[in-house]
gemmi code that builds the backbone of each chain (N, CA, C; Angstrom):
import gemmi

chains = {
    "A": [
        ("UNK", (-7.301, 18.600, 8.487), (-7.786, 17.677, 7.463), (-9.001, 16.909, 7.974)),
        ("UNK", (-9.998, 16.590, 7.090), (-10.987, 15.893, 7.281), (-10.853, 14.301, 7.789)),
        ("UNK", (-11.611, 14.183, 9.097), (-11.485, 12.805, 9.298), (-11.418, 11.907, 7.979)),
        ("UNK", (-12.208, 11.447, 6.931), (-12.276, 10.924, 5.782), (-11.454, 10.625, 4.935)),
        ("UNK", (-11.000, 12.211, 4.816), (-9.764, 12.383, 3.785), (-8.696, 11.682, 4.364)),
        ("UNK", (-8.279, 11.668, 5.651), (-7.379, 11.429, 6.010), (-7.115, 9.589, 6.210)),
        ("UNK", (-8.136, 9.267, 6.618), (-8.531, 7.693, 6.420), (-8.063, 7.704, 5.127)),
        ("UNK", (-8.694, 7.575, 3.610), (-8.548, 7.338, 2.709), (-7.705, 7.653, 2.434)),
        ("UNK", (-6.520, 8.725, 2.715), (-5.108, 8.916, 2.118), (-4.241, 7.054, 3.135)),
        ("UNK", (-4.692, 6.996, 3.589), (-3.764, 5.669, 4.393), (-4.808, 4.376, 4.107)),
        ("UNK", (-5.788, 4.782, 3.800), (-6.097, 3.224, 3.011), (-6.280, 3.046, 1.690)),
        ("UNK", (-6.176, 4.035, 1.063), (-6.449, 3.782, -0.377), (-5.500, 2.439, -0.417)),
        ("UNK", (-4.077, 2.554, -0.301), (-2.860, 1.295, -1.411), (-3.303, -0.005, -0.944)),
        ("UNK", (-4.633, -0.319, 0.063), (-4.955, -1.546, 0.619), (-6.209, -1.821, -0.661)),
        ("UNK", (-6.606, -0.803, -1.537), (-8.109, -1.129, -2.362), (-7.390, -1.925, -3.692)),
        ("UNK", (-6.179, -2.053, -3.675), (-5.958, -3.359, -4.590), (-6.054, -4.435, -4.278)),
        ("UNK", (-5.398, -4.724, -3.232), (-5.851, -6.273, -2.484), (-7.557, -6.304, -2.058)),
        ("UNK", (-8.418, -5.108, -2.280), (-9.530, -5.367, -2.078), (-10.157, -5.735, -3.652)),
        ("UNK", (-9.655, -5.002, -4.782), (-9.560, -5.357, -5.843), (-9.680, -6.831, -6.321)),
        ("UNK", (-8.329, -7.735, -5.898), (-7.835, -8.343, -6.118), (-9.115, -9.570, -5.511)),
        ("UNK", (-9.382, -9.438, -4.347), (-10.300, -10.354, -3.637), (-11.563, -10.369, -4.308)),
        ("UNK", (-12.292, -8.882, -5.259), (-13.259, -8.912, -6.221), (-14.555, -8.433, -4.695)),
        ("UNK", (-13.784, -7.432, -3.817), (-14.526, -6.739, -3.170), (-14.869, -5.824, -3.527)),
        ("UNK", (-14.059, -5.023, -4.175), (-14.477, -3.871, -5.400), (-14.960, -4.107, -6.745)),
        ("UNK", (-15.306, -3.439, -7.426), (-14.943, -2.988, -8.602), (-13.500, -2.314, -9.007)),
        ("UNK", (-13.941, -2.632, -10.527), (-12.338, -1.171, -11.104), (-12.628, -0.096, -11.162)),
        ("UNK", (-13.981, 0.394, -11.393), (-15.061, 1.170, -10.890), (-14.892, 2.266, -10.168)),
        ("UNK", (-14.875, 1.141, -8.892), (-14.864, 1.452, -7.278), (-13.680, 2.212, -7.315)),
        ("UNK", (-12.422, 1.136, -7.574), (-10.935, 1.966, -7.667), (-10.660, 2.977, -8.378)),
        ("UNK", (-11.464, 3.190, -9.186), (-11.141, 4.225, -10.092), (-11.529, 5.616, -8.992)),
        ("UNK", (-12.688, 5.731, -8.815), (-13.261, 6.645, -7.860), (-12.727, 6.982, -7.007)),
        ("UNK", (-12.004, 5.669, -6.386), (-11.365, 5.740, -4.919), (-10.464, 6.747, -5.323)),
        ("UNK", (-9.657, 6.476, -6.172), (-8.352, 6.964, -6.608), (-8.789, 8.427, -6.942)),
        ("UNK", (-9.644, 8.996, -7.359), (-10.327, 10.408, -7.836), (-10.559, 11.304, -6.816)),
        ("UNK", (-11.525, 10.390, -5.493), (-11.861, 10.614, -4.357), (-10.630, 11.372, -3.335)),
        ("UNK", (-9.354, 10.383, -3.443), (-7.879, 10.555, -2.739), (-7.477, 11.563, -3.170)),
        ("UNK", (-6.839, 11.748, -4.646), (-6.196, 12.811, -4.727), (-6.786, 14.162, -5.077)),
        ("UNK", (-8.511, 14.318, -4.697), (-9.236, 15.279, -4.860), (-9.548, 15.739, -3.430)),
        ("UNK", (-9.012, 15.177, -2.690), (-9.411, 15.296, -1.298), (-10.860, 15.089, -0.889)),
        ("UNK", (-11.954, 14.565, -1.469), (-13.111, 14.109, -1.339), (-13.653, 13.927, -0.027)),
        ("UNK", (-14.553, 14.185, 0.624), (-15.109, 13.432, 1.755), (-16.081, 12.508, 1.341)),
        ("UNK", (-15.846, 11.413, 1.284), (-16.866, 9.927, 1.109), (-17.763, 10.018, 2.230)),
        ("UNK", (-18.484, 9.305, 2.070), (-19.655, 9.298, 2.891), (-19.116, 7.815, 3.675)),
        ("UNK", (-19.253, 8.142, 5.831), (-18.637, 7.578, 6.384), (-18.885, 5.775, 6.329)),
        ("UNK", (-19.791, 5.665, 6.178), (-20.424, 4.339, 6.134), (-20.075, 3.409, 4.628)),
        ("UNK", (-19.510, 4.258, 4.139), (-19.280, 3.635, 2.581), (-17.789, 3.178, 3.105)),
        ("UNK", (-17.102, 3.980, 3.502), (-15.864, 3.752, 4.055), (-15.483, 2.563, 4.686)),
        ("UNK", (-16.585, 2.845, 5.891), (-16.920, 1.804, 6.800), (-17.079, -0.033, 6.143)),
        ("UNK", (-17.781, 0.431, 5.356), (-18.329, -1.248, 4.547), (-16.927, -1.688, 3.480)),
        ("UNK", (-16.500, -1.091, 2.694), (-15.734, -1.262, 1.663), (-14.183, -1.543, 2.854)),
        ("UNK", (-13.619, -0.793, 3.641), (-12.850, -1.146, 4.307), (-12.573, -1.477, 6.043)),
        ("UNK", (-13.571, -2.792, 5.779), (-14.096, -3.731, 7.323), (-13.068, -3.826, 8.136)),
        ("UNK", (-11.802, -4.637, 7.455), (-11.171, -4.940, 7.923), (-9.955, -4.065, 8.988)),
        ("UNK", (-10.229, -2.900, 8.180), (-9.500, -1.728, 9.068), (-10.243, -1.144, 10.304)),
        ("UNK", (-11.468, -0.755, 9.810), (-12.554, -0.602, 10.905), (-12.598, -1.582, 12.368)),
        ("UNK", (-12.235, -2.817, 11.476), (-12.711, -3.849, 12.845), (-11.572, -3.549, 13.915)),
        ("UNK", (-10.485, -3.457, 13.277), (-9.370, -2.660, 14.512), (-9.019, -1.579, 15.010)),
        ("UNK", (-9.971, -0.529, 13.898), (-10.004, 0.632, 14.611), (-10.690, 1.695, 15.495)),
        ("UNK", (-11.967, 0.552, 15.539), (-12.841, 0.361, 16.651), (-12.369, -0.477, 17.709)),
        ("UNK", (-11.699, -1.172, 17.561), (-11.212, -1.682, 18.774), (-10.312, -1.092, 19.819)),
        ("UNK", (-9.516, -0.456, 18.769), (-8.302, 0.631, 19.158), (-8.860, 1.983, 19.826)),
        ("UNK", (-9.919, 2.491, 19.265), (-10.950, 3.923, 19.689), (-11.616, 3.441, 21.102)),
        ("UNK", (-11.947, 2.028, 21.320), (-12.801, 1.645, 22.637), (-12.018, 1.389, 23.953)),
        ("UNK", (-10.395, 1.180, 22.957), (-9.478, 1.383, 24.497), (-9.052, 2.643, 24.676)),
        ("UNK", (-9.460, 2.971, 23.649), (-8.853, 4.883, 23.984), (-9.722, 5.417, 24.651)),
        ("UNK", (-11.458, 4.939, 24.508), (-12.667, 5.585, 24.918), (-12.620, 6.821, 24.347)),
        ("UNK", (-12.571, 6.705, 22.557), (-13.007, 7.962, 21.478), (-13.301, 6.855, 20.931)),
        ("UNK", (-14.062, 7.897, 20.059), (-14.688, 7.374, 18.482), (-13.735, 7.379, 17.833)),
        ("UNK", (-14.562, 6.182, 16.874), (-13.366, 5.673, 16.054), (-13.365, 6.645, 15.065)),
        ("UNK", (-14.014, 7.675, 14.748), (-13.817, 8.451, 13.539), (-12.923, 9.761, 14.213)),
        ("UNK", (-12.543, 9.714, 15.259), (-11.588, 11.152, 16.311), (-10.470, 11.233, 15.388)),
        ("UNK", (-10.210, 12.054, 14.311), (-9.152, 12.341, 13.588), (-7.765, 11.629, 14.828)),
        ("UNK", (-7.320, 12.404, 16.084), (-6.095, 11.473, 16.634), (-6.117, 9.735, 16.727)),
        ("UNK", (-7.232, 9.113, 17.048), (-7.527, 7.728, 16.963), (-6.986, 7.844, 15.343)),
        ("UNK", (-7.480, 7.924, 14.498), (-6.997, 7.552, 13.159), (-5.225, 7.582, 12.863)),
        ("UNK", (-5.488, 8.727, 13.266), (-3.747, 9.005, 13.460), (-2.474, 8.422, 14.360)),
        ("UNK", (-3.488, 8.033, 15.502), (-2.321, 6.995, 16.596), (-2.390, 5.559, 15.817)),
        ("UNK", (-3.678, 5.327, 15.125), (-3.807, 3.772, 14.245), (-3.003, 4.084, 12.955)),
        ("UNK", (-3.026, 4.626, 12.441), (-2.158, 4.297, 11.060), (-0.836, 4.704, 11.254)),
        ("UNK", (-0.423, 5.530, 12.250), (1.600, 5.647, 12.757), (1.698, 4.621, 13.781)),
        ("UNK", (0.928, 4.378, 14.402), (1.106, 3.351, 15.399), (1.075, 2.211, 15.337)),
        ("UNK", (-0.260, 1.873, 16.024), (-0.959, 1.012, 15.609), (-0.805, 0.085, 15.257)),
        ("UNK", (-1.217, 0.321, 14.132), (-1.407, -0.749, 12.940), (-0.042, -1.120, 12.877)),
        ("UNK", (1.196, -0.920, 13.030), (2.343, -1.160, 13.404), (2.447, -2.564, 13.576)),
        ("UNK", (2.252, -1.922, 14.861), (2.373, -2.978, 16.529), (1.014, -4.184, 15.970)),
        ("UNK", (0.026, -4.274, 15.211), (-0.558, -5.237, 14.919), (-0.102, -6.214, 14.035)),
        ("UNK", (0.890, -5.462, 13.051), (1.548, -6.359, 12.398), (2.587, -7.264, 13.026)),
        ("UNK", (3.676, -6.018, 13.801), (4.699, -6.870, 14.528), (4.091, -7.892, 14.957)),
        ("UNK", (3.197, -7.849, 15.827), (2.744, -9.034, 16.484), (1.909, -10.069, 15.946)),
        ("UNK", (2.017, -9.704, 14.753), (1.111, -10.718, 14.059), (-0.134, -11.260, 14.424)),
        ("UNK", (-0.732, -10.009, 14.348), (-2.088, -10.567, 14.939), (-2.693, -10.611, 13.696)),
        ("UNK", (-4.737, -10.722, 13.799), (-5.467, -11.175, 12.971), (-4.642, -11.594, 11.740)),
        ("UNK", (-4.812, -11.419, 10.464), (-4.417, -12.422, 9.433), (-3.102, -12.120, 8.916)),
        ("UNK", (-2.019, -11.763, 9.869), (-0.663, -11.176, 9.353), (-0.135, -11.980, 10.264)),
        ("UNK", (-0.484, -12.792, 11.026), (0.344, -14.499, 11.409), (0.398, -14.955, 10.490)),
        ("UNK", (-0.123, -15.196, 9.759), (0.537, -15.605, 7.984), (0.956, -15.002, 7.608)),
        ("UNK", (1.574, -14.279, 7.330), (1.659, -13.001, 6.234), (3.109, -13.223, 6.373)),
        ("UNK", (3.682, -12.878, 4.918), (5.069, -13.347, 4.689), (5.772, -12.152, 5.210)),
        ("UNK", (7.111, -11.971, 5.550), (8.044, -10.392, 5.919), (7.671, -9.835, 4.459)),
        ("UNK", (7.722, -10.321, 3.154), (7.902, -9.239, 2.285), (6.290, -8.607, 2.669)),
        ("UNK", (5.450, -9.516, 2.762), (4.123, -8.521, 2.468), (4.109, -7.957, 3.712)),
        ("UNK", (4.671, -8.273, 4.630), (4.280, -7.160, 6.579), (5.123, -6.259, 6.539)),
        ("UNK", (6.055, -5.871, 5.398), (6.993, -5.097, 5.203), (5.934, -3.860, 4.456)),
        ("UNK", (5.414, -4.249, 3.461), (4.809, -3.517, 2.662), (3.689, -2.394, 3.152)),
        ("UNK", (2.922, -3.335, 4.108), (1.741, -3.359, 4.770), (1.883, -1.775, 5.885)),
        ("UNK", (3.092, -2.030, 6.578), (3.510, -1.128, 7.434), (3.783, 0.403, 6.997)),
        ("UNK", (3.317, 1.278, 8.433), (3.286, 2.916, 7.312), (5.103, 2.785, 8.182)),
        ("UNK", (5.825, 3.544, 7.062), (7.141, 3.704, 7.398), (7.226, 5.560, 7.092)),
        ("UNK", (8.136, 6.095, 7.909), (8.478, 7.506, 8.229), (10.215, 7.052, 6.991)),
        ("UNK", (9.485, 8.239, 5.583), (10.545, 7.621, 5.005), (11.283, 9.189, 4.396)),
        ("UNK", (12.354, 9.112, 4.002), (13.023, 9.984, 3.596), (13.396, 10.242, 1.929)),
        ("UNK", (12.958, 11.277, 1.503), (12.922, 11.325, -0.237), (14.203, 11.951, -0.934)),
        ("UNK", (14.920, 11.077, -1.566), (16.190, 11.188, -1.961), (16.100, 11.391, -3.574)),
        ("UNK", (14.956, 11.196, -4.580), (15.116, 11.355, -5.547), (13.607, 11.560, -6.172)),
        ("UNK", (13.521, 12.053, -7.166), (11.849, 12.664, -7.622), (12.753, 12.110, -8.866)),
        ("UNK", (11.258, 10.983, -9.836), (11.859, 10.876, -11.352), (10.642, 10.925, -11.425)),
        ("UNK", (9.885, 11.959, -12.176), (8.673, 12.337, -12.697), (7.504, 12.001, -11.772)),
        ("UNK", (6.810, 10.806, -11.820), (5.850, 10.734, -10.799), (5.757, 10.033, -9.851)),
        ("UNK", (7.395, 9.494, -9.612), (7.825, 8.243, -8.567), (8.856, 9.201, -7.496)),
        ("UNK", (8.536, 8.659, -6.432), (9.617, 9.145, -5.259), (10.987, 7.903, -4.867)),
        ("UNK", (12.130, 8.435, -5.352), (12.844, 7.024, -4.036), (12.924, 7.487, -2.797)),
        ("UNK", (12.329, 6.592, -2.250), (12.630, 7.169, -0.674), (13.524, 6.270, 0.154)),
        ("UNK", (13.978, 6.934, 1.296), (14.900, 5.676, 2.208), (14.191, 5.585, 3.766)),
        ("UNK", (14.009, 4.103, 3.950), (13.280, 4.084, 5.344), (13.687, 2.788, 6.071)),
        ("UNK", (13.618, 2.588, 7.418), (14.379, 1.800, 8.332), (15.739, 1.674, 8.249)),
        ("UNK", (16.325, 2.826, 8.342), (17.808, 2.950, 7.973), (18.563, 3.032, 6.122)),
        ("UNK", (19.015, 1.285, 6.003), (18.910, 1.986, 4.366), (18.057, 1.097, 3.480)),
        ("UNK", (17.321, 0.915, 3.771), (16.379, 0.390, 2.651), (15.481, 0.995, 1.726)),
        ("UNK", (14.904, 0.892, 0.713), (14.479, 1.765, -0.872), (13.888, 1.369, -1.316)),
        ("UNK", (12.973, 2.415, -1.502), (11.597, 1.770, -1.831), (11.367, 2.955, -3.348)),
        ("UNK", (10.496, 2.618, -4.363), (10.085, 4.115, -5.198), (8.640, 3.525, -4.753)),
        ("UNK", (8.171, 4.915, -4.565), (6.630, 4.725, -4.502), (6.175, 6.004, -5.001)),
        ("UNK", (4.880, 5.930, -5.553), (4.070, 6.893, -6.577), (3.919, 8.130, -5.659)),
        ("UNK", (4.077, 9.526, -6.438), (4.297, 10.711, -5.409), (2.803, 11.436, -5.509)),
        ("UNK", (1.390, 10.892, -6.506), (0.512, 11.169, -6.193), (-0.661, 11.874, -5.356)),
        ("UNK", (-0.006, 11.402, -4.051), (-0.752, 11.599, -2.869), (0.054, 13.561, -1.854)),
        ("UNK", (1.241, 13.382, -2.811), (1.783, 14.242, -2.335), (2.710, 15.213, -3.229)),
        ("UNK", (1.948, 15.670, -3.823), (2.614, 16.401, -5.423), (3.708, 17.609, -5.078)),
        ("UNK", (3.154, 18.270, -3.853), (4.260, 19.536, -3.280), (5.807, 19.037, -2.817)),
        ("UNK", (5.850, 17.406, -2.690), (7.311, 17.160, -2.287), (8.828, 17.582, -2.840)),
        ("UNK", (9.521, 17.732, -1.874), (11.033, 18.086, -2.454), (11.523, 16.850, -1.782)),
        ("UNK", (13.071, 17.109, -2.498), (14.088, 16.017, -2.060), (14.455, 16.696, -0.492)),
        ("UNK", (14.955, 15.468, 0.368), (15.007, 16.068, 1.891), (13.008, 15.859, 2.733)),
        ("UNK", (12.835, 15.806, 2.377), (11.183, 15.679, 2.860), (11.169, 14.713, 3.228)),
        ("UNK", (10.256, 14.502, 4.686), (9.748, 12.921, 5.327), (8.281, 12.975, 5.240)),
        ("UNK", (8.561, 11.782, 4.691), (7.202, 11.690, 3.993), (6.748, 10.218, 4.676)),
        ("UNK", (5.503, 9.930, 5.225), (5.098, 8.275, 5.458), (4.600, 7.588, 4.258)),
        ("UNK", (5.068, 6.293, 4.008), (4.806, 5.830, 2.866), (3.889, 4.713, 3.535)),
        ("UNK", (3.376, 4.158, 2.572), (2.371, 2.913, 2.415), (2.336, 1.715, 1.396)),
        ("UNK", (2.421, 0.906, 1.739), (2.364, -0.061, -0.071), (3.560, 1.126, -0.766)),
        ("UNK", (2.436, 1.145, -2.176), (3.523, 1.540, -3.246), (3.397, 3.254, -3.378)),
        ("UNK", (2.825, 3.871, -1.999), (2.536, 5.525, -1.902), (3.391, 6.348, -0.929)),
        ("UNK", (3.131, 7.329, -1.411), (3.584, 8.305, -0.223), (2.837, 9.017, -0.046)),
        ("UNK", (2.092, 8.948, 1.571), (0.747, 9.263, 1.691), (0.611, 11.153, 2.264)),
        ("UNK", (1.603, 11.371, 3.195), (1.490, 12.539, 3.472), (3.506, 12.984, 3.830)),
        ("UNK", (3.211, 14.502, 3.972), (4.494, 15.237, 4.336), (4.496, 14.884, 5.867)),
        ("UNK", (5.319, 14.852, 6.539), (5.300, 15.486, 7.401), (6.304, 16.555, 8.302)),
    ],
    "B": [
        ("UNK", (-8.202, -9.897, -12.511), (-7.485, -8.900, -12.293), (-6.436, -9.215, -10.582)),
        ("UNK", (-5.430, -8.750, -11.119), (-4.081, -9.354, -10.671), (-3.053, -8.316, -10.416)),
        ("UNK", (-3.487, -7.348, -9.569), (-2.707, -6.206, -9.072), (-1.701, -5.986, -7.447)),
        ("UNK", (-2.644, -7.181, -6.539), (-1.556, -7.210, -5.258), (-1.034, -8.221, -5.192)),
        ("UNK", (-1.363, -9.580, -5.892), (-0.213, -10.752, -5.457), (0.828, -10.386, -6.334)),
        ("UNK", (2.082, -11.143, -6.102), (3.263, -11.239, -6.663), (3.101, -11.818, -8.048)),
        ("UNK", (3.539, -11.030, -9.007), (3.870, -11.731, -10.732), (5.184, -12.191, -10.917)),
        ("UNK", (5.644, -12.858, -11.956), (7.021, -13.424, -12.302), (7.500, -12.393, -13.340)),
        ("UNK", (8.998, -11.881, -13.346), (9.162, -10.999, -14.368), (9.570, -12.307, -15.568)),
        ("UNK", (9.038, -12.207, -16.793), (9.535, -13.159, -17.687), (10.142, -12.172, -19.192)),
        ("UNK", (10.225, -10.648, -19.141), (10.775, -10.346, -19.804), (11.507, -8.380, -19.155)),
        ("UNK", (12.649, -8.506, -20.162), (12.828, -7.278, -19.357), (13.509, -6.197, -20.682)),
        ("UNK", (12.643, -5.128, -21.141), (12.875, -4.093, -22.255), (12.931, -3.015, -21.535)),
        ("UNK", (14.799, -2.496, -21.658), (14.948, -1.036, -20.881), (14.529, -1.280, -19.655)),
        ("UNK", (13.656, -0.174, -19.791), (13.019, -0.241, -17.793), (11.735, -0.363, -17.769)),
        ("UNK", (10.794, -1.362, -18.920), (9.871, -1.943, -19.009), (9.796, -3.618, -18.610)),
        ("UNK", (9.655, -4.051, -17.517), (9.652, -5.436, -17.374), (7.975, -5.876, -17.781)),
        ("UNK", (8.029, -7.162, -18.291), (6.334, -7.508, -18.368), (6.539, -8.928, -17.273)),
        ("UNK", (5.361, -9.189, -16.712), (5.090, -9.878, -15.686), (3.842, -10.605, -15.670)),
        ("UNK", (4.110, -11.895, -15.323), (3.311, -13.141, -15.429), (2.432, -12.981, -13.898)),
        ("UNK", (0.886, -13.546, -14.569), (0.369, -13.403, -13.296), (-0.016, -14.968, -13.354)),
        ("UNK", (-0.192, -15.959, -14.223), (-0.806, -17.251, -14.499), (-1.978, -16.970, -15.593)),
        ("UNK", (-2.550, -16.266, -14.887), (-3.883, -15.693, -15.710), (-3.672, -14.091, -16.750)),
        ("UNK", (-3.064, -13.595, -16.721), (-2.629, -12.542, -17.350), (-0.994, -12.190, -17.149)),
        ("UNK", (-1.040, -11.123, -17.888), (0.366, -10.436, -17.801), (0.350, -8.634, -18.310)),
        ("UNK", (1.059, -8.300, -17.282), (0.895, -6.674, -16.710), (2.192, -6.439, -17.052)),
        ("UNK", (2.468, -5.279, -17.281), (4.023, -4.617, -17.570), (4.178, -3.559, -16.098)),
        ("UNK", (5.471, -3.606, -15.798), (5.621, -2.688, -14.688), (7.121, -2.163, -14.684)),
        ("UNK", (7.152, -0.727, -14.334), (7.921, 0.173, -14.874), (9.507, -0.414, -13.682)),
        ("UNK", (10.872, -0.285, -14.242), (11.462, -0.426, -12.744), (11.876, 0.996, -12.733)),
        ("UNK", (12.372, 1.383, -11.845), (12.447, 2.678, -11.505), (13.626, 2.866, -10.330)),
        ("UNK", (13.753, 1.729, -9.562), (14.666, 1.782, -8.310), (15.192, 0.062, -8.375)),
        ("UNK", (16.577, -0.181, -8.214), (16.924, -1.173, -8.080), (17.191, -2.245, -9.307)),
        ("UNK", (17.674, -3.316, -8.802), (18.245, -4.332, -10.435), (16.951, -5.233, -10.267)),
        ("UNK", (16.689, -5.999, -11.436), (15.794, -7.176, -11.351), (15.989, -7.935, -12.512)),
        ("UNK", (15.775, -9.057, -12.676), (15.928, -10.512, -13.575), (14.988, -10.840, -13.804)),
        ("UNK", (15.113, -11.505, -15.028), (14.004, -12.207, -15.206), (13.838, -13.929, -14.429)),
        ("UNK", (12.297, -13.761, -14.301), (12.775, -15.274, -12.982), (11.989, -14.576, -11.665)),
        ("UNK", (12.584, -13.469, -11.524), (12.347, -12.851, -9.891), (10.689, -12.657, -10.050)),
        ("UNK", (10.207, -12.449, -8.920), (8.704, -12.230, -8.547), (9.045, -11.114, -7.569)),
        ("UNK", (8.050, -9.878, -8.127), (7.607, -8.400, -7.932), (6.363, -8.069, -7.647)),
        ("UNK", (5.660, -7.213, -6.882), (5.031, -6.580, -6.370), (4.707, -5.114, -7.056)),
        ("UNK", (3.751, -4.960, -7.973), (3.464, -3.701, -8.777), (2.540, -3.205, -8.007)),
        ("UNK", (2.669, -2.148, -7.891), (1.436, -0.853, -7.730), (1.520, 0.299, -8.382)),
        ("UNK", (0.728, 1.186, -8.667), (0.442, 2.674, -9.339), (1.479, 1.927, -10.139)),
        ("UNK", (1.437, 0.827, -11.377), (2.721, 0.663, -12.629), (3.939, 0.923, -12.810)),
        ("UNK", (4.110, 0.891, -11.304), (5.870, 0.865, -10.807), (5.957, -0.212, -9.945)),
        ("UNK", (7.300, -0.990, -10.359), (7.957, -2.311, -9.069), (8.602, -1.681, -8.181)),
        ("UNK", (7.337, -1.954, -7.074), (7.794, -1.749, -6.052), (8.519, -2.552, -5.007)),
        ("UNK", (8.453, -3.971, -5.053), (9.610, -4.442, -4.355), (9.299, -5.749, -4.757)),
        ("UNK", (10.712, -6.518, -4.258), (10.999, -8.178, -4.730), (10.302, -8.842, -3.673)),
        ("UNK", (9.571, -9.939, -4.264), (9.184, -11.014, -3.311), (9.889, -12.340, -3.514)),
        ("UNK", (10.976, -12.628, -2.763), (11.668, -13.846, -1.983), (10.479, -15.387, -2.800)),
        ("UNK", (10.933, -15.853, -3.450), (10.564, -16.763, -4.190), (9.507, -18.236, -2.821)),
        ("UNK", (10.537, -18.638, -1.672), (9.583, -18.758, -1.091), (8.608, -18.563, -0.518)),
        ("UNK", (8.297, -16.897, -0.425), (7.386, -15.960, 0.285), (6.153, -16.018, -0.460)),
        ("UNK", (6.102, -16.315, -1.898), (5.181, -16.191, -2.695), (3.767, -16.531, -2.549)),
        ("UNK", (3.589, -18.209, -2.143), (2.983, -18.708, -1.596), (1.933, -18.488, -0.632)),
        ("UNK", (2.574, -17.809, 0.104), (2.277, -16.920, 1.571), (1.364, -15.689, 0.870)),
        ("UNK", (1.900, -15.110, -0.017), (1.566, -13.907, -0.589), (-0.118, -14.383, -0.872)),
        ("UNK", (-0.193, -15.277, -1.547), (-1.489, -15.264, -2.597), (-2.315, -15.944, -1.943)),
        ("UNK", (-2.142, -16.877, -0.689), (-2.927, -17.831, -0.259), (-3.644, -16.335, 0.951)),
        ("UNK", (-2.837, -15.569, 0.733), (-3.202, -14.535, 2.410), (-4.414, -13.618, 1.506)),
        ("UNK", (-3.495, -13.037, 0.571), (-4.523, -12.359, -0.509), (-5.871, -13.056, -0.854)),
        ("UNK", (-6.289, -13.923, -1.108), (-7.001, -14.696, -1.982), (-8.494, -15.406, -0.602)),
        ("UNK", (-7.288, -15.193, 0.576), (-8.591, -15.612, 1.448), (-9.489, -14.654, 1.846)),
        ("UNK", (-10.675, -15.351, 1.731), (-12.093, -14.264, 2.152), (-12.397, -13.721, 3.820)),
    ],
}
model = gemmi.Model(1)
for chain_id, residues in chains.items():
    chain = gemmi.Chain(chain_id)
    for i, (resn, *xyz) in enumerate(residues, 1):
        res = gemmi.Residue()
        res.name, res.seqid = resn, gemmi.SeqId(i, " ")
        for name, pos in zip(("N", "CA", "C"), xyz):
            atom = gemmi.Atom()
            atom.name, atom.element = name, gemmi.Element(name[0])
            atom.pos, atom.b_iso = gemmi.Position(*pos), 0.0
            res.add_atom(atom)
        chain.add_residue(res)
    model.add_chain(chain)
structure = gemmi.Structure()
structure.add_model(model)
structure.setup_entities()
């Protein structure tokens, strides 16, 4: 998979709260959303600007690895990892951040127990349940681990 | 536009809840789990996706909302 694509399948469910802040457009989201489930490669710097806030740690994260931050595994140790361990610890602006939203925020390795048209229930951190939109991942069956995000399920694995 | 902070559910038809944002109101599908009216939810892609803890709320929008 394309470095790009693969970014944008794990940041798209963050372009509402970019939404929301009136960093985007509906526009923007609309595209984004076209971009994702078309598998699109965006152009890297658009990426870059529209989602800073991920960048700023995942350049940070690539300079202790000594890769670029665009190295498909850097992306991949930051959004299963990572970005994790930044929340647990509450760093940059998730020392505020309430459990429901550092709950949300976090990619979880989740398990798909039910398909109702275009929603997945899935079960993750033991038994907790989430439905999130199966969009991102239309080939799923029940039994599938899937990582979720916000209100997605971003890839199989 | 009022899509990641928390809304109030203030009505609930079938498995159509509609939801208060202050400034608008969005409908969001439930799909998993019970909910009341009263409770504050978290919509995305037009499904509730999870409850937000009434004191958490706060937290929610002041985190959202900062630049």
């Amino acid at each position: 998979m394309k470095e790009e694509v693969f970014f944008l399948k794990y940041a798209f469910p963050c372009s509402f709260i970019l939404l929301d802040r009136k960093e985007i457009t509906k526009e923007e989201l609309d595209k984004l959303e076209k971009a994702v489930v078309n598998e699109e490669v965006l152009d890297r710097e658009y990426l870059e600007k529209i989602y800073f806030r991920a960048f700023q740690k995942i350049e940070k994260f690539a300079n202790e690895l000594k890769k670029d931050k665009w190295d498909l595994e850097v992306l991949k140790k930051y959004f299963i990892e990572e970005h994790n361990c930044i929340i647990n610890e509450g760093k940059y602006a998730y020392a505020k951040a309430p459990e429901s939203l550092k709950n949300l925020c976090k990619v979880h390795k989740a398990k798909v127990l039910e398909i109702k048209d275009e929603v997945l229930i899935v079960e993750y951190d033991g038994n907790k349940k989430r439905p999130v939109m199966k969009l991102l991942v239309p080939g799923v069956v029940v039994n599938d681990i899937v990582t979720i995000h916000y209100g997605y399920a971003i890839e199989k694995l | 536009m009022c899509l990641a902070i928390p809304g109030r559910i203030i009505e609930i038809n079938g498995d159509i809840a509609k939801i208060d944002y202050g400034s608008e109101r969005r409908e969001g599908k439930i799909v998993e789990g019970k909910y009341s009216i009263g409770e504050f939810v978290i919509v995305q892609g037009r499904i509730i996706i999870e409850k937000v803890p009434e004191e958490q709320v706060k937290g929610w929008i002041e985190l959202i909302q900062e630049k």
